[in-house]
VMD Tcl script that draws the C-alpha trace (Angstrom):
set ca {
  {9.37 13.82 -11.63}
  {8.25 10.25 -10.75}
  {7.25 8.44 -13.87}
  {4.76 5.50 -12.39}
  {5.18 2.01 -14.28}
  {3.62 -1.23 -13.64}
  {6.40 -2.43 -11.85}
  {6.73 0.66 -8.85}
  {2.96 -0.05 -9.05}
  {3.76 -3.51 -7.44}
  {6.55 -2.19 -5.39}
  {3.95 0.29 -3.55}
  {1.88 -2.20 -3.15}
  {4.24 -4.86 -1.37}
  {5.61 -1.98 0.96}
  {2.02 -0.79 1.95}
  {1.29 -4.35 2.55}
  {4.40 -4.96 4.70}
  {3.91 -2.01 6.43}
  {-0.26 -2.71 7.26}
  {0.95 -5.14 10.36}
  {2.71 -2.32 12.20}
  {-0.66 -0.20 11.58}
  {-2.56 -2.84 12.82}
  {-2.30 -2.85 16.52}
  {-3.37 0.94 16.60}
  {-6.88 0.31 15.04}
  {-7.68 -1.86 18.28}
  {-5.14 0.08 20.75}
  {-7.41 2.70 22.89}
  {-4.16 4.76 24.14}
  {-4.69 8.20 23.73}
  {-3.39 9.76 20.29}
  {-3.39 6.05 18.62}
  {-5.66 7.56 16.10}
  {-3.41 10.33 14.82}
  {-0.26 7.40 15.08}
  {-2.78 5.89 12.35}
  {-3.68 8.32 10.48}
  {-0.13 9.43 9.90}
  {0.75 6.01 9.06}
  {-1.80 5.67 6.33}
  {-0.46 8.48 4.77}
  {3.39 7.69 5.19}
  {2.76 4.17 4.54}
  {-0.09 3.32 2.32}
  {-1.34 7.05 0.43}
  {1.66 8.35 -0.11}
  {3.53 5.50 -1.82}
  {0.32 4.50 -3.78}
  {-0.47 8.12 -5.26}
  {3.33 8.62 -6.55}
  {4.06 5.20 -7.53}
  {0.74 4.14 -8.71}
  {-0.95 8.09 -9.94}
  {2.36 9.82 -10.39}
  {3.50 12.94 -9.49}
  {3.07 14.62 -12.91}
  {-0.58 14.68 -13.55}
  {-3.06 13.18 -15.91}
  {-1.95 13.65 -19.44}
  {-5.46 13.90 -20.46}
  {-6.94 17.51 -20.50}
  {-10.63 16.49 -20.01}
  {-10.16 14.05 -17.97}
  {-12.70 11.60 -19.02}
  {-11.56 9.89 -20.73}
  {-10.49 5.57 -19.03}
  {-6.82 5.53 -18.82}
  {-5.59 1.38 -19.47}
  {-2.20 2.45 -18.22}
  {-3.17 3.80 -14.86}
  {-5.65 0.61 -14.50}
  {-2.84 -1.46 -14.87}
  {-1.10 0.01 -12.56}
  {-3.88 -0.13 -9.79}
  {-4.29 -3.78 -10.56}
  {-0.36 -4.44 -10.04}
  {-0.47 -2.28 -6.49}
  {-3.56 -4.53 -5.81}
  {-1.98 -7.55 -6.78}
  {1.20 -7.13 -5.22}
  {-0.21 -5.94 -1.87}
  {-2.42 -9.04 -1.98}
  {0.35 -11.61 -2.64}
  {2.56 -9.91 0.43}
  {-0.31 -9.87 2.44}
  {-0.86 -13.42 1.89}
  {2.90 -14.88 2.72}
  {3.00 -12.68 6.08}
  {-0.27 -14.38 6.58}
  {1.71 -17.79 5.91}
  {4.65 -17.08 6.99}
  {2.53 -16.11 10.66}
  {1.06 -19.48 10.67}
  {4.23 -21.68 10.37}
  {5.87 -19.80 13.06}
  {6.44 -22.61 16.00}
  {4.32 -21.64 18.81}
  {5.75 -18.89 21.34}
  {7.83 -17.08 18.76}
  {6.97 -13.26 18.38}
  {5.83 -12.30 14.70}
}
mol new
graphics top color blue
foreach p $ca { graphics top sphere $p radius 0.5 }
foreach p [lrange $ca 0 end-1] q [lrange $ca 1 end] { graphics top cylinder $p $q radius 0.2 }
display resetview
């Protein structure tokens, strides 16, 4: 049982945000079976780790299911923030990088 918390909210979110630059390149790439490379990846890399780290594993403890669950917004917000703030260094770290070096 994976019990989500606020904190392997934001570690979701940093690994699906380190991982977006290696899906990248196959959004653009028009080599046969790129497509299914990406879809994969989104799952592996992004959907998986954001439904059992951010969701859970265990279900909504609500029966009805209507009812606005704080906890699980927090959550969302911490995958959203921490994706957003790794996102942003590779994006700086990308443009200090002396000219010629690979990424």
């Amino acid at each position: 049982m994976i019990r989500p918390t606020r904190l392997t909210a934001a570690l979701a979110g940093a690994f699906s945000a380190g991982a977006w630059p290696w899906l990248w390149p196959l959004l653009s790439d028009p080599a046969e079976g790129s497509s299914v490379q990406l879809i994969l990846g989104m799952l592996l890399l992004v959907a998986l780790p954001a439904h059992l780290f951010v969701i859970g594993a265990t279900g909504s403890p609500g029966a009805d299911g209507r009812r606005l669950d704080g906890a699980l917004l927090q959550r969302i917000a911490a995958w959203l923030i921490a994706a957003a703030a790794v996102a942003g260094a590779l994006a700086v770290y990308r443009a200090v990088l002396p000219a010629g070096q690979p990424a």
